[in-house]
N, C-alpha and C positions, 0 to 999 in steps of 0.2 A: 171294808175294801171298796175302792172305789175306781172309776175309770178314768186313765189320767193320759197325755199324745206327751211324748215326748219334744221337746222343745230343744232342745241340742244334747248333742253326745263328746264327751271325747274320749275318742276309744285311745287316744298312748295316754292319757291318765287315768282312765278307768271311772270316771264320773260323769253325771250331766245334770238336766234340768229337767223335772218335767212340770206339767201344767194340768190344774183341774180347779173347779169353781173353790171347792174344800179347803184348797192351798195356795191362795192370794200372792202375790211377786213370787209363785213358782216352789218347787220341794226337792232339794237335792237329795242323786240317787247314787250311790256307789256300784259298783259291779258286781262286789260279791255279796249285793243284795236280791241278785238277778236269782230267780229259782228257773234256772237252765242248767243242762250238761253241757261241757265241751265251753271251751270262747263266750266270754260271756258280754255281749256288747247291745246296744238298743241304736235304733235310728230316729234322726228327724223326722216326726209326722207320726212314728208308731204310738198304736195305741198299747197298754197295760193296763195288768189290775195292780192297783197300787195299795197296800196299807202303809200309811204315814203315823209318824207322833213329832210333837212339838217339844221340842227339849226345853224351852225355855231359856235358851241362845242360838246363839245367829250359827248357822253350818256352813262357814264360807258364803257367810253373806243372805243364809236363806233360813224361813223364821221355819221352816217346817224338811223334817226326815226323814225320807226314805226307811222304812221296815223291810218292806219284800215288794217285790217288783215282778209281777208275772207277765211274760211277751205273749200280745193273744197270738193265734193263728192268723195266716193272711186268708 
Protein backbone atom coordinates (compact mmCIF):
# COMPACT_ATOMS: atom_id res chain seq x y z
CA UNK A 1 0.00 0.00 0.00
CA UNK A 2 1.14 3.11 -0.79
CA UNK A 3 0.05 6.93 -0.65
CA UNK A 4 -1.34 8.25 -3.81
CA UNK A 5 -3.51 12.44 -4.20
CA UNK A 6 -5.82 12.09 -6.32
CA UNK A 7 -5.59 13.76 -9.57
CA UNK A 8 -9.22 13.91 -10.99
CA UNK A 9 -12.50 12.32 -10.29
CA UNK A 10 -15.59 11.86 -12.07
CA UNK A 11 -18.07 11.25 -9.98
CA UNK A 12 -21.28 10.67 -12.91
CA UNK A 13 -18.91 8.01 -14.15
CA UNK A 14 -17.56 6.61 -11.18
CA UNK A 15 -13.73 6.62 -11.95
CA UNK A 16 -10.56 8.89 -11.80
CA UNK A 17 -6.83 9.14 -11.74
CA UNK A 18 -4.68 9.04 -9.25
CA UNK A 19 -0.97 9.86 -8.80
CA UNK A 20 2.02 8.43 -6.74
CA UNK A 21 5.86 7.88 -7.66
CA UNK A 22 4.89 3.80 -7.77
CA UNK A 23 2.48 4.53 -10.83
CA UNK A 24 4.21 6.72 -13.52
CA UNK A 25 1.24 8.45 -16.23
CA UNK A 26 -1.10 7.85 -13.18
CA UNK A 27 -3.33 4.42 -11.92
CA UNK A 28 -6.91 4.26 -12.65
CA UNK A 29 -9.37 3.89 -9.83
CA UNK A 30 -13.02 2.88 -10.02
CA UNK A 31 -15.46 3.56 -7.12
CA UNK A 32 -16.34 0.47 -6.08
CA UNK A 33 -12.78 0.05 -5.23
CA UNK A 34 -13.27 2.83 -2.67
CA UNK A 35 -13.40 0.93 0.85
CA UNK A 36 -16.13 3.60 2.14
CA UNK A 37 -19.84 3.16 3.20
CA UNK A 38 -22.59 5.16 1.69
CA UNK A 39 -21.52 7.34 -1.91
CA UNK A 40 -18.49 6.48 -2.80
CA UNK A 41 -16.55 9.21 -4.49
CA UNK A 42 -12.82 10.76 -4.08
CA UNK A 43 -11.70 14.57 -4.81
CA UNK A 44 -9.02 16.41 -6.46
CA UNK A 45 -5.97 16.91 -4.12
CA UNK A 46 -7.28 13.87 -1.74
CA UNK A 47 -4.73 11.93 -0.49
CA UNK A 48 -5.32 7.76 -0.17
CA UNK A 49 -3.95 4.56 0.72
CA UNK A 50 -3.79 3.04 -2.43
CA UNK A 51 -2.95 -0.86 -3.42
CA UNK A 52 -2.35 -1.05 -7.11
CA UNK A 53 -1.52 -4.14 -9.70
CA UNK A 54 -0.31 -3.87 -13.27
CA UNK A 55 -2.39 -6.10 -15.44
CA UNK A 56 -0.23 -5.95 -18.16
CA UNK A 57 -2.76 -3.82 -20.33
CA UNK A 58 -3.64 -0.35 -20.63
CA UNK A 59 -7.00 0.43 -18.22
CA UNK A 60 -8.37 3.23 -20.31
CA UNK A 61 -5.47 4.30 -21.18
CA UNK A 62 -3.42 3.64 -17.81
CA UNK A 63 -0.51 1.09 -17.43
CA UNK A 64 -1.53 0.52 -13.66
CA UNK A 65 -5.01 -0.59 -11.34
CA UNK A 66 -6.61 0.49 -8.74
CA UNK A 67 -7.09 -2.57 -6.03
CA UNK A 68 -8.50 -0.72 -2.95
CA UNK A 69 -8.51 2.83 -2.40
CA UNK A 70 -8.78 4.00 1.08
CA UNK A 71 -9.90 7.89 1.80
CA UNK A 72 -7.44 9.25 4.70
CA UNK A 73 -9.15 11.34 7.15
CA UNK A 74 -9.07 15.20 6.72
Amino acid sequence: MVTATVREWHVEQGWGVLDCPETPGGCFGHFSDIRATGFRALSPGQLVDLTWEAPGFAQDGYDFRAVSIVPRSA
